[in-house]
C-alpha positions in Angstrom: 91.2 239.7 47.6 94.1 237.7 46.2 95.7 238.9 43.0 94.9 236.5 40.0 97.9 236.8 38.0 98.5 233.4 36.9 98.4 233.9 33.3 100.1 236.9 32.9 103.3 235.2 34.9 102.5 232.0 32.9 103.5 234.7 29.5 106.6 235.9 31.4 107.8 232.8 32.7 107.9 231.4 29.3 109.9 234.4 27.6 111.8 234.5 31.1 115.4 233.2 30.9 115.7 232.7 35.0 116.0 229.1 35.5 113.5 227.8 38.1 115.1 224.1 39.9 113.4 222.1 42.5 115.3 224.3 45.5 114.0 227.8 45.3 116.5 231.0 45.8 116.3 233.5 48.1 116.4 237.2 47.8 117.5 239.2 50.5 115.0 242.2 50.8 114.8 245.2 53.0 112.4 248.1 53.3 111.2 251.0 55.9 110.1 250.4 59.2 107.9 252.7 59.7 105.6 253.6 56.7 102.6 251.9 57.0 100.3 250.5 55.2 103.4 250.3 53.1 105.3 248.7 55.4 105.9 248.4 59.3 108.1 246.3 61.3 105.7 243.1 63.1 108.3 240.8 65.2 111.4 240.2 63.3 110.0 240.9 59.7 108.8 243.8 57.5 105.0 243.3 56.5 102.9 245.3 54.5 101.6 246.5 51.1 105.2 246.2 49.5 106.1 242.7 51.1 103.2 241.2 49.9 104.0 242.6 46.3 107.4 241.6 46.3 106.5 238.4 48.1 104.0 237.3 45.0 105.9 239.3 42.2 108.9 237.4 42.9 107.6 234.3 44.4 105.5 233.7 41.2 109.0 233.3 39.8 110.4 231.4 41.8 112.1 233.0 44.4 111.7 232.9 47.9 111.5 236.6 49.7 113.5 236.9 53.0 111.8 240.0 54.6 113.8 239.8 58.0 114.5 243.0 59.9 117.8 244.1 58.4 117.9 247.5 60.4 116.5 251.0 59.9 116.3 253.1 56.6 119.2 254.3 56.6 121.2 250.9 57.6 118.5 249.1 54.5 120.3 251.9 51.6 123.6 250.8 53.4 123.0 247.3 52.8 121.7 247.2 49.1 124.5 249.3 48.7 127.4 247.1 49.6 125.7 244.1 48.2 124.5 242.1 51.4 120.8 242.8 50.2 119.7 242.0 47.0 116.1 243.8 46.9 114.6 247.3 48.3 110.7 246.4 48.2 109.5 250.3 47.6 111.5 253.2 47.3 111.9 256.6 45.8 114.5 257.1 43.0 117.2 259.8 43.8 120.5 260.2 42.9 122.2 258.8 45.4 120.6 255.5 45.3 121.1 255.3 41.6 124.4 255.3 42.4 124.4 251.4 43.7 120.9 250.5 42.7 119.1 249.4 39.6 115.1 250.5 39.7 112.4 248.8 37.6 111.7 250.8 34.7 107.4 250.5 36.0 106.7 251.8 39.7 105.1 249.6 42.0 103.0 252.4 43.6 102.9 256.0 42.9 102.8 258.0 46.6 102.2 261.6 46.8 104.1 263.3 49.9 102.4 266.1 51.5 102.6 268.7 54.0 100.5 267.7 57.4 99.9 270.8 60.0 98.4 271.7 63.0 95.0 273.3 62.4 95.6 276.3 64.9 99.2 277.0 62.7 97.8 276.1 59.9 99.5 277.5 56.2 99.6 276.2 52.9 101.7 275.1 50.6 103.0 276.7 47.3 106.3 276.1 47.1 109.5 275.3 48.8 109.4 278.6 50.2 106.7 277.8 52.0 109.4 276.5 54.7 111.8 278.6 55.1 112.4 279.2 58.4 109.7 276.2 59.6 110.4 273.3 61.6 109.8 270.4 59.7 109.9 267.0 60.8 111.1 264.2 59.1 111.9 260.1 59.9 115.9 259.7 59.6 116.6 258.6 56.5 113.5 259.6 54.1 114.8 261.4 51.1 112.6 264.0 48.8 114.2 264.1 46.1 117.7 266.0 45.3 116.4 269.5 44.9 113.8 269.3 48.0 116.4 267.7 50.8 119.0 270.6 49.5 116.3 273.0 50.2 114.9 272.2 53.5 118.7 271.8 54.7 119.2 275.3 53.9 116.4 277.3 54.6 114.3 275.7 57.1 115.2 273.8 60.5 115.0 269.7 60.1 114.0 267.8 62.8 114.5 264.0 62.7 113.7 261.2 64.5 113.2 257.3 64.6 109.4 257.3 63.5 106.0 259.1 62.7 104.6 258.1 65.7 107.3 260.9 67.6 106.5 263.3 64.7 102.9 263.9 65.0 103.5 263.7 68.6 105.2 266.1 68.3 103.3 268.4 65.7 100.3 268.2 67.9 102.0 269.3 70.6 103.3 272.4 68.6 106.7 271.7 69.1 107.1 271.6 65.1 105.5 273.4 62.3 105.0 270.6 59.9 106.1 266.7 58.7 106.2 265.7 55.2 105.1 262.0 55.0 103.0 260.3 51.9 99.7 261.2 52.3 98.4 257.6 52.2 100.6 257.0 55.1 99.7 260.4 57.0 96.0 260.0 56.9 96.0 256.5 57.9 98.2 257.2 61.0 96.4 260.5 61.4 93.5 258.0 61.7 95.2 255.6 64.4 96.6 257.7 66.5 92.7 259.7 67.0 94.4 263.2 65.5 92.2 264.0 63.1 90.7 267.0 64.8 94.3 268.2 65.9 96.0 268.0 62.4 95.5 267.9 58.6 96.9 267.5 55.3 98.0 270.1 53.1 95.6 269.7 49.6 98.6 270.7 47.5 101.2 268.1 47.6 104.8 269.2 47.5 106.0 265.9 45.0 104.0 263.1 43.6 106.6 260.3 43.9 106.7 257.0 42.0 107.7 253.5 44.3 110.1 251.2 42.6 111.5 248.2 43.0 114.7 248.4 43.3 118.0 246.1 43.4 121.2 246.2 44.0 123.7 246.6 41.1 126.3 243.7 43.0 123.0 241.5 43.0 122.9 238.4 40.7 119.3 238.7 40.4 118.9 242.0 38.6 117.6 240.8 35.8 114.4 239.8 37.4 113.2 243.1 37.3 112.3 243.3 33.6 110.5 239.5 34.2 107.9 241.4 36.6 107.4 244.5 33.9 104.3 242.9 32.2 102.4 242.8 35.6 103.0 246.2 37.0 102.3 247.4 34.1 98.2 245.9 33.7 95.5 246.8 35.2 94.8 243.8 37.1 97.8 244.4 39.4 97.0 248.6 40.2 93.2 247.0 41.1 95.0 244.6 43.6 97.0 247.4 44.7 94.0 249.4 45.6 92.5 246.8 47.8 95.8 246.1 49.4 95.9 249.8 50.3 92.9 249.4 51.7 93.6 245.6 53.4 96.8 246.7 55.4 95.7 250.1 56.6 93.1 247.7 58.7 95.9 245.0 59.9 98.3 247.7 60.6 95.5 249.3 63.1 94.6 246.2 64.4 98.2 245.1 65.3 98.7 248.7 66.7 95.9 248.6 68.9 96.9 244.6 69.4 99.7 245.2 71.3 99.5 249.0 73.1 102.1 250.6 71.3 100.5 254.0 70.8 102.3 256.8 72.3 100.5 258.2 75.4 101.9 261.5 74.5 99.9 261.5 71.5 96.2 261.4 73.5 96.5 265.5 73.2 93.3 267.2 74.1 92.1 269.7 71.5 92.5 273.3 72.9 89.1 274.6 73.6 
């Protein structure tokens, strides 16, 4: 289902003050590797639910998208930091990034994190107590906020790695207690990788967190993010959002399963 925003870009365009010529710029954009259906890394270029966003958002403007592989999370912050990329497609706000970023004011998503566990260890969650002294697992570079990342660093044992693939690998496998992932993300892969009998979600989530857009204060292009306030802001666009959801958790499965790269160690036999 495509999104059918003409006349609400029509009204920004009009009260927008970006100039549009015949050659159309390019924003430099980054965004996680490994979060799907948000976003994955297919050949040399970031696809997903918050490419396609950004791709229409800002192409409807005028601007051309460059979604090429810039490098992991962690080199992505790096980059929008020092200026080389103008625009990080979905994150969460914390303070750090603040410090070199500018975020739209409306999020593009809202993405609740939550607590997935291995049904023979299972234990809830109700509060950051909850894991102390767990082994939690975590993709390099995913913050949880401020108060969260202070806590797990000091009371429970953080194990990270290059993907979620490795991390419910591991967790079925026992070799962890727990990863904190969004739970869109977590059931999807939960889903993909055949787990679902092995390992669950936690129903209380430890943070609902809003997705921005986000650019980088040494970008020229900052002010683009009040032109695209009108449309996260309808109804129309969170309606297209849901089916998007829905659209890329089917591609991402499909180009798993396309080209073998599920992790053998994941086909775990439940204990009987």
């Amino acid at each position: 289902m495509k999104y059918q925003n003409g006349v609400l870009l029509a009204s920004i365009l009009l009260l927008s003050q970006v100039s549009i010529g015949s050659e159309r710029q390019t924003l430099k954009a980054c965004g996680h590797h490994d979060y799907a259906p948000w976003n994955w890394l297919e050949g040399d270029k970031i696809v997903g639910v918050c490419a396609e966003v950004a791709t229409q958002l800002f192409g409807d403007l005028g601007y051309k998208v460059d979604l090429t592989y810039v490098g992991p999370w962690k080199r992505c912050q790096q980059l929008i930091e020092q200026g080389d990329v103008d625009l990080n497609i979905c994150s969460f706000i914390n303070l750090e990034r603040k410090n070199y970023s500018v975020f739209s004011k409306t999020p593009m998503a809202s993405n609740e994190n939550a607590l997935f566990v291995n049904k023979e260890r299972y234990f809830d969650y109700t509060g950051p107590e909850s894991l102390n002294a767990k082994f939690i697992g975590l993709v390099h570079g995913v913050s949880l906020g401020s108060n969260l990342d202070h806590h797990l660093q000091k009371n429970s044992y953080v194990i990270r790695v290059a993907n979620h693939q490795s991390l419910f690998s591991m967790l079925a496998l026992q070799r962890i207690d727990a990863v904190i992932v969004g739970r869109q993300s977590g059931q999807h892969l939960l889903n993909l990788y055949n787990l679902n009998t092995q390992i669950v979600d936690v129903p209380t989530p430890l943070l609902t967190g809003n997705l921005f857009f986000s650019m980088s204060k040494k970008s020229p292009y900052i002010g683009l993010l009040n032109d695209i306030e009108k449309v996260l802001t309808s109804e129309q666009y969170r309606v297209w959002l849901s089916s998007l959801l829905e659209r890329y958790s089917f591609k991402h499965k499909a180009f798993v399963h396309r080209n073998a790269v599920v992790d053998k160690t994941l086909e775990v036999k439940p204990k009987n």
